[in-house]
C-alpha positions as CSV (number, residue, x, y, z in Angstrom):
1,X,29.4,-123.6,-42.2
2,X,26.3,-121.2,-41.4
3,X,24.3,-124.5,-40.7
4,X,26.5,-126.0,-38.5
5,X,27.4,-123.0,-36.5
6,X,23.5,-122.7,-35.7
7,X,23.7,-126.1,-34.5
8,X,26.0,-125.7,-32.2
9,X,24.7,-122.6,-31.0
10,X,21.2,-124.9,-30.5
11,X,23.4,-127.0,-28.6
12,X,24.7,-125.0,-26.1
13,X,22.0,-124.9,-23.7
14,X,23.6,-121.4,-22.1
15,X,22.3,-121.1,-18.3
16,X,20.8,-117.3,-18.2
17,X,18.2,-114.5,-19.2
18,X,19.8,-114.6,-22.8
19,X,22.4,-115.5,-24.6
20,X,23.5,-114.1,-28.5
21,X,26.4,-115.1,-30.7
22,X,27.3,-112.8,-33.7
23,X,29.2,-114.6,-36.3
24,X,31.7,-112.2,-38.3
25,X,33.5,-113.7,-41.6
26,X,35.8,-111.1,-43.4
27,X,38.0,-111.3,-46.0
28,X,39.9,-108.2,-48.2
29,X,42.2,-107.9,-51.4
30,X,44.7,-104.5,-52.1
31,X,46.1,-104.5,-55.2
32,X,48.2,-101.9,-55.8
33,X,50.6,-99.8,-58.7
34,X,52.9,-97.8,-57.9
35,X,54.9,-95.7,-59.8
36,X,54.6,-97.9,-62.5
37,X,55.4,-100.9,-60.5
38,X,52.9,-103.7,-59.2
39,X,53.0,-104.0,-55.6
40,X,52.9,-107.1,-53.5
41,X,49.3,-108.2,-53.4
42,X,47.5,-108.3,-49.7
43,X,44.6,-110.3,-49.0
44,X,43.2,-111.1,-45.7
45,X,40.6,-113.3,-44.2
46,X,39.4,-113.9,-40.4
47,X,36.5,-115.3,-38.8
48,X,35.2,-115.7,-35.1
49,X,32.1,-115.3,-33.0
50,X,31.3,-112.8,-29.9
51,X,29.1,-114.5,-27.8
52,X,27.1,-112.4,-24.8
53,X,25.3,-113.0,-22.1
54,X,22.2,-111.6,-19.9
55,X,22.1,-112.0,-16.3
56,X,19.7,-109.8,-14.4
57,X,20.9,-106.7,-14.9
58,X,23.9,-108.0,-15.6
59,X,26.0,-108.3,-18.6
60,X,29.2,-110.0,-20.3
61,X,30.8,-111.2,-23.9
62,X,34.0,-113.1,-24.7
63,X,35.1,-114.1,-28.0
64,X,36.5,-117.0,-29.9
65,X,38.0,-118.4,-33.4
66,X,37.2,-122.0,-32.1
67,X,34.5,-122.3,-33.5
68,X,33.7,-126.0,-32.3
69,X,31.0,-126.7,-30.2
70,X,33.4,-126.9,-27.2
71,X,35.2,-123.8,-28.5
72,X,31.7,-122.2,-28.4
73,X,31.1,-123.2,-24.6
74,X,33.8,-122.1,-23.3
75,X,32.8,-118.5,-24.5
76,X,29.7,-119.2,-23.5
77,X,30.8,-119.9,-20.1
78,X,33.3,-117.2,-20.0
79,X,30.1,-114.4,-21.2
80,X,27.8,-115.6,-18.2
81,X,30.4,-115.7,-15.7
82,X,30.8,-111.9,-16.5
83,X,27.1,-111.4,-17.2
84,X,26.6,-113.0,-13.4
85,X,29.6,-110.9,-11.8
86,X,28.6,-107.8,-13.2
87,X,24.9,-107.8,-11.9
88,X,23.9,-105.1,-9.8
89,X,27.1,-103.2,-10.5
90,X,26.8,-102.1,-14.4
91,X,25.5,-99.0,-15.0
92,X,23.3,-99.8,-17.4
93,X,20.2,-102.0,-16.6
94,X,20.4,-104.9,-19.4
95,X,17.4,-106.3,-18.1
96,X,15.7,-103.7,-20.3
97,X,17.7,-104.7,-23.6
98,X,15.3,-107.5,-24.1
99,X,13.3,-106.9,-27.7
100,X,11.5,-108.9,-30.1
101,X,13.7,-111.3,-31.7
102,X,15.0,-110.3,-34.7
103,X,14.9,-112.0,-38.0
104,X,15.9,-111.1,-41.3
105,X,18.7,-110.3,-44.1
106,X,20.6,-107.9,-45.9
107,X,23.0,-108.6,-49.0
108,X,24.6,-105.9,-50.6
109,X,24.0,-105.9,-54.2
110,X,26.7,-106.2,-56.5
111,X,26.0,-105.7,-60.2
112,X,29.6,-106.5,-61.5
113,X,31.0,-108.9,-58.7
114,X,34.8,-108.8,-58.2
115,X,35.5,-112.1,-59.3
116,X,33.9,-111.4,-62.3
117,X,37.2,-109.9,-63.6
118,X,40.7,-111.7,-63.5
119,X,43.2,-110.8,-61.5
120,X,45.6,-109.5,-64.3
121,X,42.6,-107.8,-65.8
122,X,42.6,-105.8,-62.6
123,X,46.4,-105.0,-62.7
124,X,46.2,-104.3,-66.0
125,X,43.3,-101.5,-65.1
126,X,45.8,-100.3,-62.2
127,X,48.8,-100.4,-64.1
128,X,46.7,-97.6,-66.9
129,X,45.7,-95.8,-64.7
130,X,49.3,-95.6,-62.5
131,X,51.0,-94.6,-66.0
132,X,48.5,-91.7,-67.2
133,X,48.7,-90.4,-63.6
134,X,53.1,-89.9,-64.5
135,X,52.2,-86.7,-67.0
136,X,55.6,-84.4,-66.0
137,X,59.0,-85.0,-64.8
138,X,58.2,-83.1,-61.7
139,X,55.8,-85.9,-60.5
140,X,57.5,-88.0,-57.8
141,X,55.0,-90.6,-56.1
142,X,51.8,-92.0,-57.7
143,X,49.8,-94.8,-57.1
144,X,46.5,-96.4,-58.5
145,X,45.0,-99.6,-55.9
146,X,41.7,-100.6,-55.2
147,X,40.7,-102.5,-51.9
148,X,38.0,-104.7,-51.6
149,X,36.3,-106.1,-49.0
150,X,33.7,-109.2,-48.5
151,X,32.0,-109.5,-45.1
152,X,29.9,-112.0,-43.8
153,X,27.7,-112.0,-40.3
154,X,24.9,-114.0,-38.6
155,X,23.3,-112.5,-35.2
156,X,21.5,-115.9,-33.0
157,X,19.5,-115.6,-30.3
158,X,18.4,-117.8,-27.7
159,X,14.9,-117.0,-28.5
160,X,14.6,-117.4,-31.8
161,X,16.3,-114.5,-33.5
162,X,18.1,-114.8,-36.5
163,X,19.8,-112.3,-38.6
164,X,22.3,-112.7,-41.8
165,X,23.8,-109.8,-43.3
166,X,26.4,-110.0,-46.6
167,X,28.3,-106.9,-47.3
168,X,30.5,-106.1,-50.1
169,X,33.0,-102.9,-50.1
170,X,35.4,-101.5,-52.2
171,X,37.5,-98.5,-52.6
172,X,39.6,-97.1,-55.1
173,X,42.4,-95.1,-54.6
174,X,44.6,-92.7,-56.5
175,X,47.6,-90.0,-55.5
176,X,49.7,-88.0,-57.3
177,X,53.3,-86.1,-55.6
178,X,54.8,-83.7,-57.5
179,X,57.6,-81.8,-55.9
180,X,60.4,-78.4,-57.3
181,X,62.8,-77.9,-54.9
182,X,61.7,-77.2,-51.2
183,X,57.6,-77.3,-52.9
184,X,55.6,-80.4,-52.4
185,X,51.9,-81.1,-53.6
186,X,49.7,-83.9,-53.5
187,X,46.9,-84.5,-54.9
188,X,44.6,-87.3,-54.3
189,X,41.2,-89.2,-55.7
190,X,38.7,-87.6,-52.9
191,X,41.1,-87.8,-49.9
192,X,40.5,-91.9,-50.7
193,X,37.0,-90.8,-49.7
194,X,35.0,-92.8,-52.5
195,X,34.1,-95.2,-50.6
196,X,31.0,-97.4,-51.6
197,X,28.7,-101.1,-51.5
198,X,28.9,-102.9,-54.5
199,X,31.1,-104.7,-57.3
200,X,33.1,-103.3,-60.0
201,X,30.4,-100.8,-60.9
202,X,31.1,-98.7,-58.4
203,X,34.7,-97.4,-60.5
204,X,32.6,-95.8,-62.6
205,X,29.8,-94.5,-60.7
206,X,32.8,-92.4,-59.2
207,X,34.8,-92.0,-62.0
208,X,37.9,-94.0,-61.2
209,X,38.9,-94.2,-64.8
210,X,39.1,-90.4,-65.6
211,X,39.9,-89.3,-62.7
212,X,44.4,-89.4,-62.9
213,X,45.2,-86.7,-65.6
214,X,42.7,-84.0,-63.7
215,X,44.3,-85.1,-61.0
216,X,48.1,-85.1,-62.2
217,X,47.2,-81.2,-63.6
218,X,46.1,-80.2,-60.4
219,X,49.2,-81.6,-58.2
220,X,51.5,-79.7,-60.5
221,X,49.5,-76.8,-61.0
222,X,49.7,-76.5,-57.1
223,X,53.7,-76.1,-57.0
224,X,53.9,-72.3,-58.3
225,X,50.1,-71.4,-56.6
226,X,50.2,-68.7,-54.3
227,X,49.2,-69.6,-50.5
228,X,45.7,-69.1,-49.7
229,X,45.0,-65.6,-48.2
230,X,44.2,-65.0,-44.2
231,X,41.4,-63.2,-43.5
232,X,37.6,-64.0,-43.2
233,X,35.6,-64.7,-45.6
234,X,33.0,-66.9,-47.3
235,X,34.1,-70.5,-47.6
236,X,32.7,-73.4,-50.2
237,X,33.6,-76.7,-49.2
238,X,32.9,-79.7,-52.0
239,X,31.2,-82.6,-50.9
240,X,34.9,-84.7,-50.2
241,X,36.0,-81.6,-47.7
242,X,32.4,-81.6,-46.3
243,X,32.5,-85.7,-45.4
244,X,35.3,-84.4,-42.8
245,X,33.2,-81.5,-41.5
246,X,30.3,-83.9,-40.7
247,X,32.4,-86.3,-39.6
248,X,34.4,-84.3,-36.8
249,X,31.9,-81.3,-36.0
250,X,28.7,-83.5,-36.4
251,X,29.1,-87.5,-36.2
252,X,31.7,-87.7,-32.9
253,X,29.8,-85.1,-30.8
254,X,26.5,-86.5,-31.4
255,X,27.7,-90.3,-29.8
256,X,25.8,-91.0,-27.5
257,X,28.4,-93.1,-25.1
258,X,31.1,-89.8,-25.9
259,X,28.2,-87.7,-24.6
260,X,27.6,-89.6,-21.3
261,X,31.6,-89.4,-20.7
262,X,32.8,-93.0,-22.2
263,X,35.1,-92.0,-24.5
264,X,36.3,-89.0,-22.2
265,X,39.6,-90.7,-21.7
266,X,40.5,-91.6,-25.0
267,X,38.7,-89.8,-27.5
268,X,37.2,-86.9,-25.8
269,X,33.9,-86.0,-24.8
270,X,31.4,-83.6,-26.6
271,X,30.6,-80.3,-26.2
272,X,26.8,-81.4,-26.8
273,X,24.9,-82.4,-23.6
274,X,21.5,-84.9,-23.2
275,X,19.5,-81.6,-22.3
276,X,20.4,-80.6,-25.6
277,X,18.4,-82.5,-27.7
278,X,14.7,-81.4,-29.0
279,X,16.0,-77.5,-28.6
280,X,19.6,-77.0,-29.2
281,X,20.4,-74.6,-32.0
282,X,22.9,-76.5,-33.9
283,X,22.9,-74.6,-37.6
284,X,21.0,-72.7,-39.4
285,X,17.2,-73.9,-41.2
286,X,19.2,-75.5,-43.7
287,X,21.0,-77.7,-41.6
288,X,19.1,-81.3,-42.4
289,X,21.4,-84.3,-41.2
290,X,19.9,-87.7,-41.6
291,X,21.6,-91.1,-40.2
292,X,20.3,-93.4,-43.3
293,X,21.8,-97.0,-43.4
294,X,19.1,-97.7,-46.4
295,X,20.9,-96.6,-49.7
296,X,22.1,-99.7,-51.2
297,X,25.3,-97.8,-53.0
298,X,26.7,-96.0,-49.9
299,X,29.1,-97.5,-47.7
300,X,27.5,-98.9,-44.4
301,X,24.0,-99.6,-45.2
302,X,22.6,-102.2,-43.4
303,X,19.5,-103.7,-42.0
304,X,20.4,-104.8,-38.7
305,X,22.9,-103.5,-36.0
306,X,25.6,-105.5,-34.2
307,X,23.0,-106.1,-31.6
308,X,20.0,-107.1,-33.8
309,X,18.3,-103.9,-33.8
310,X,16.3,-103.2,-37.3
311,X,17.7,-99.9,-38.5
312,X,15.9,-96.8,-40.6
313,X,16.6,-93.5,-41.5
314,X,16.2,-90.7,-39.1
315,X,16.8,-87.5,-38.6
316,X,19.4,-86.1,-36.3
317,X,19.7,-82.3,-36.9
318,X,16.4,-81.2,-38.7
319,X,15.9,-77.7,-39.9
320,X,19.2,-76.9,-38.1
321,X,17.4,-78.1,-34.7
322,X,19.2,-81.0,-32.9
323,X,16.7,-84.0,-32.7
324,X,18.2,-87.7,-31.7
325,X,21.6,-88.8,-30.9
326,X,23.9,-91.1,-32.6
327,X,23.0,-93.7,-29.5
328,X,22.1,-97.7,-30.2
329,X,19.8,-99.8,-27.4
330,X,22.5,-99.7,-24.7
331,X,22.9,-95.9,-24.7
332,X,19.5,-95.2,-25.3
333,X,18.2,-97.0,-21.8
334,X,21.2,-95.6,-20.2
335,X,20.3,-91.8,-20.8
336,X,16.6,-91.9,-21.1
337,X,16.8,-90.3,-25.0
338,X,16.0,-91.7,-28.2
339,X,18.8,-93.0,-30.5
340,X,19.8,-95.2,-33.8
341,X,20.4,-98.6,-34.5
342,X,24.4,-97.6,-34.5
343,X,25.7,-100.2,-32.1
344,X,28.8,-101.4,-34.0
345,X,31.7,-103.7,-33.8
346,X,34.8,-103.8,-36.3
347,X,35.0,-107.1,-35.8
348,X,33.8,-110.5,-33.9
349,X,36.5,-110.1,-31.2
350,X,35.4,-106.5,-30.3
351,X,32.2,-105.6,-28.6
352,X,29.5,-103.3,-30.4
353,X,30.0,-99.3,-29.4
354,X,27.8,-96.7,-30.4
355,X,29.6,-95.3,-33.9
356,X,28.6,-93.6,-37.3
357,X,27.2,-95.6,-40.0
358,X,26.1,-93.5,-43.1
359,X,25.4,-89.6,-41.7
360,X,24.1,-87.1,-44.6
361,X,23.6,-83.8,-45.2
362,X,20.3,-83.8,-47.2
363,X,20.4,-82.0,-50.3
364,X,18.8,-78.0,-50.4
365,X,17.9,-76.3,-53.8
366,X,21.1,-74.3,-54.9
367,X,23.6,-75.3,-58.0
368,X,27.3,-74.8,-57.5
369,X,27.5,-71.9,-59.9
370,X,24.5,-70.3,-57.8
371,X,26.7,-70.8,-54.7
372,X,29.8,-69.3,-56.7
373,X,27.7,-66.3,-57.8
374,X,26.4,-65.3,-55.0
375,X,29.7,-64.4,-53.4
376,X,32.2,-61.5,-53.5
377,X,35.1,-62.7,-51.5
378,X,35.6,-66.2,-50.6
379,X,37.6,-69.0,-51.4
380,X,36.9,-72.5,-53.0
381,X,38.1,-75.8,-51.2
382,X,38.5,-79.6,-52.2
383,X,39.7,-82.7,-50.5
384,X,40.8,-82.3,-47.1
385,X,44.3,-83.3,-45.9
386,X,44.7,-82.2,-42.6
387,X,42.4,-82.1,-39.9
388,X,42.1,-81.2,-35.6
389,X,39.6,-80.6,-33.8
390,X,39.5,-80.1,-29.7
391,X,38.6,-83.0,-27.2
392,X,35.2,-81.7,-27.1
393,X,34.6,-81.9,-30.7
394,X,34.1,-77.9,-30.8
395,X,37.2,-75.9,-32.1
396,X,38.2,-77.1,-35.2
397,X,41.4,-76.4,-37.5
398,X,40.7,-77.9,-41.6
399,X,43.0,-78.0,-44.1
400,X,42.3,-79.2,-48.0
401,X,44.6,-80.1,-51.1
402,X,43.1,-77.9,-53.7
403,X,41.9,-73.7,-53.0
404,X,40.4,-71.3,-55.5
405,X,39.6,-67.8,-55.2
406,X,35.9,-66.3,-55.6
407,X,36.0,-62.9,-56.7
408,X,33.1,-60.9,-57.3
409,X,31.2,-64.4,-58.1
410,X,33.5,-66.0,-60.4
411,X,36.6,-68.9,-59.7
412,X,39.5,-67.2,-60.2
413,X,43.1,-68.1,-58.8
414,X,44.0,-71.3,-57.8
415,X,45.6,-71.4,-53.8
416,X,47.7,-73.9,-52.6
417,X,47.7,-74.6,-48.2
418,X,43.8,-73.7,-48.0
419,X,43.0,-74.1,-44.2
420,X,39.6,-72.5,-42.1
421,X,39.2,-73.0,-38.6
422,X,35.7,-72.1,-36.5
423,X,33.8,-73.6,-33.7
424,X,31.1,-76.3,-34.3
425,X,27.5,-74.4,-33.9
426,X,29.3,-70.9,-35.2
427,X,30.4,-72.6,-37.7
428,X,26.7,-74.9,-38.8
429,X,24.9,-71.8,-38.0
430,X,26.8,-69.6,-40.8
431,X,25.5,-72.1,-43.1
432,X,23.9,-69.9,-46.1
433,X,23.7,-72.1,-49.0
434,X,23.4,-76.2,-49.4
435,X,23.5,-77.4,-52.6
436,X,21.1,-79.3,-54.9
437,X,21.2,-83.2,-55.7
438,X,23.5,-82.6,-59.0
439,X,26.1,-81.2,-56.5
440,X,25.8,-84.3,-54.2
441,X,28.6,-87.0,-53.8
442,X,28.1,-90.4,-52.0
443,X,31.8,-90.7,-49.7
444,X,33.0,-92.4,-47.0
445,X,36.0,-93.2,-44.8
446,X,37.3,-97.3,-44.3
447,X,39.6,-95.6,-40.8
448,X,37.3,-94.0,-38.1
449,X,38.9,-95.0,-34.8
450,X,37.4,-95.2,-31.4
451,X,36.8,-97.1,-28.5
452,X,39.3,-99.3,-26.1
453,X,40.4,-101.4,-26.7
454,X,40.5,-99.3,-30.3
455,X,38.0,-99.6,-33.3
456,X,38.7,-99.0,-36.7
457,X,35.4,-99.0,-38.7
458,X,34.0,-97.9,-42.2
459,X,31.5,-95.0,-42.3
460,X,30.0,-93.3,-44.9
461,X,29.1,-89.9,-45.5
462,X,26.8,-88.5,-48.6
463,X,26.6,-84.4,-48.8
464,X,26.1,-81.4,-51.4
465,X,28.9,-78.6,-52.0
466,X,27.8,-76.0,-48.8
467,X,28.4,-72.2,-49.0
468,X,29.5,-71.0,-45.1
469,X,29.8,-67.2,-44.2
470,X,32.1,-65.2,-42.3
471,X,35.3,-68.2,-41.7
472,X,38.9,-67.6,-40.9
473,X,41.0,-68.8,-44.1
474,X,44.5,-69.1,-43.8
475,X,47.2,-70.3,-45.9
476,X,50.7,-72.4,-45.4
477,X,52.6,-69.7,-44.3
């Protein structure tokens, strides 16, 4: 199908400065137990093309499942007409956007592929682990699924560039609901955070298969916990809690198109401004945030962006300095700054945005019982469940599933309803402690929204357990 879609796209002879089509094939499987009882199975598969144009300055994109040759023209056709009407009135110049044509591949590599187990092989799995996660009679919703997701793309150019990219993605899942009287508690496998590339493997490179009865413990161990405390104090946040923080008080406010006001009526703008970058005090020394699509386990690595750009690690926030923005080629030439290859699309009928991919907190030097040591009050939180944060991306409000007390340097009681609320750069800057490689977990999330018309899109977040001083904690109350 590859070969004859290049063929056609050979054929189409588009009238223009440039003309790219960017072939999207997806298709997903959620199997699913719960409470003990196999779900409907969902699987899903789509395919299309986005095809856009260069006129001038000018540019435009339509999309199309018809992917004949005449379905093809007819986008074509529909791109350039926009491309030429939009000349001299965008405000970006797209004559700039012209690069060397890119060529190459990425394939995600999967050691155990999916196929390689049945599918009752794979209920089976779901339907153990759904039964050992049912430990008390006080335990009223639980679930085990995994989702997985195979995506194929190829990026043409008019001259000459060719780029195909095979990504494979799955997730596993797990909750536990226990419930006494007006008391509910839920405890789940990361917040569904463990997100990775790869086949089966990945279950137990995150410990899918001894993760229920911890989990179980916890949700029912929750029901007679007192509320966390309200006062201020040191907060530890494990790496699923800290995937959020990045996510909200780091990722969205560094966006490049939010920054310049595109998102201003739908998502919100950012409190960070373009003068910002190279001097802007964003956390303390041991703030090191790196946007690195090149780990083949973590969940949006990749070689190329949605517009053909060759992507590599960089550093956003080094040394608690902000650096470069989270900006691909269109924002970059828009606001004169340097960027990422992060222009995005969740699918072939949307057009790329600037978004996330994989944004890390690099490891420091401490071990968690360091961190734990070294303070006299604070409180211990896991897995968030609850999060807002202001249009700006600068007053936040966190809650997590799982509190416990530090006391004089040592875990004590367990807290149920642990929230902390702060404002972004306070809140980086009383960063006092990051924690070593052993302490660092490779997350993500399949459901960050943004853009209109809306995106949903994967991103993936790797980070050590991080000691923060001096944060309002408050409980349920």
């Amino acid at each position: 199908m590859l070969e004859r879609l290049e063929e056609r796209f050979h054929q189409l002879e588009p009238y223009g400065d440039f003309c790219a089509l960017r072939f999207v094939r997806e298709r997903s499987e959620v199997l699913s137990v719960r409470q003990n009882i196999v779900q409907p199975v969902e699987t899903s598969e789509n395919s299309g093309a986005m095809l856009t144009a260069y006129a001038g300055d000018g540019m435009g994109y339509a999309a199309t499942s018809d992917l004949s040759l005449s379905g093809l023209r007819r986008a074509t056709e529909q791109a350039q007409g926009w491309a030429r009407q939009s000349a001299g009135r965008s405000v970006v110049d797209f004559s700039k956007m012209r690069t060397a044509p890119p060529v190459g591949e990425y394939r995600t590599h999967a050691v155990i592929p999916w196929d390689s187990m049945a599918l009752p092989d794979k209920i089976d799995l779901l339907r153990t682990e759904c039964a050992r996660l049912k430990t008390d009679d006080r335990m009223v919703d639980w679930e085990a699924s995994l989702w997985y997701t195979e995506t194929e793309t190829l990026y043409l150019t008019t001259d000459g560039g060719r780029v195909y990219q095979h990504f494979v993605y799955l997730v596993p899942m797990m909750s536990a609901t226990a419930n006494a009287g007006s008391e509910t508690q839920t405890r789940t496998f990361g917040g569904r955070g463990y997100c990775r590339q790869g086949g089966l493997e990945v279950l137990d490179a995150v410990g899918f298969r001894h993760a229920a009865p911890q989990l179980a413990a916890e949700a029912v161990q929750l029901l007679t916990a007192p509320n966390c405390p309200s006062d201020v104090r040191h907060v530890l946040l494990a790496p699923d809690q800290m995937i959020l923080q990045i996510h909200e008080s780091i990722g969205h406010p560094l966006e490049l198109d939010r920054i310049l006001g595109d998102e201003r009526n739908y998502a919100g703008t950012s409190f960070v401004t373009p003068t910002m970058f190279g001097s802007y005090r964003y956390g303390s020394d041991l703030l090191n945030i790196t946007f690195d699509p090149s780990r083949p386990e973590q969940y949006v690595s990749y070689g190329f962006d949605d517009d053909g750009q060759p992507a590599q690690r960089e550093y956003l926030i080094q040394h608690g300095t902000l650096q470069r923005a989270l900006g691909g080629l269109t924002s970059q030439i828009r606001a004169d700054l340097p960027g990422v290859a992060n222009s995005r699309a969740c699918s072939w009928n949307r057009a790329p945005i600037d978004r996330m991919a994989n944004l890390n907190l690099e490891p420091g030097d401490a071990s968690l019982e360091e961190m734990i040591a070294s303070v006299e009050r604070g409180v211990y939180m896991k897995t968030n469940c609850s999060w807002s944060i202001d249009d700006s991306r600068n007053k936040f409000q966190f809650g997590c599933e799982w509190g416990q007390l530090i006391e004089h340097g040592k875990l004590t009681t367990v807290v149920k309803n642990p929230n902390y609320r702060g404002i972004s750069a306070t809140f980086w800057r009383n960063l006092t402690m990051v924690g070593n490689p052993s302490t660092v977990e490779v997350m993500g999330t399949p459901n960050c929204g943004k853009g209109e018309p809306n995106q949903v899109i994967r991103v993936g977040h790797a980070s050590p357990a991080c000691l923060f001083a001096d944060v309002e904690v408050f409980g349920g109350e």
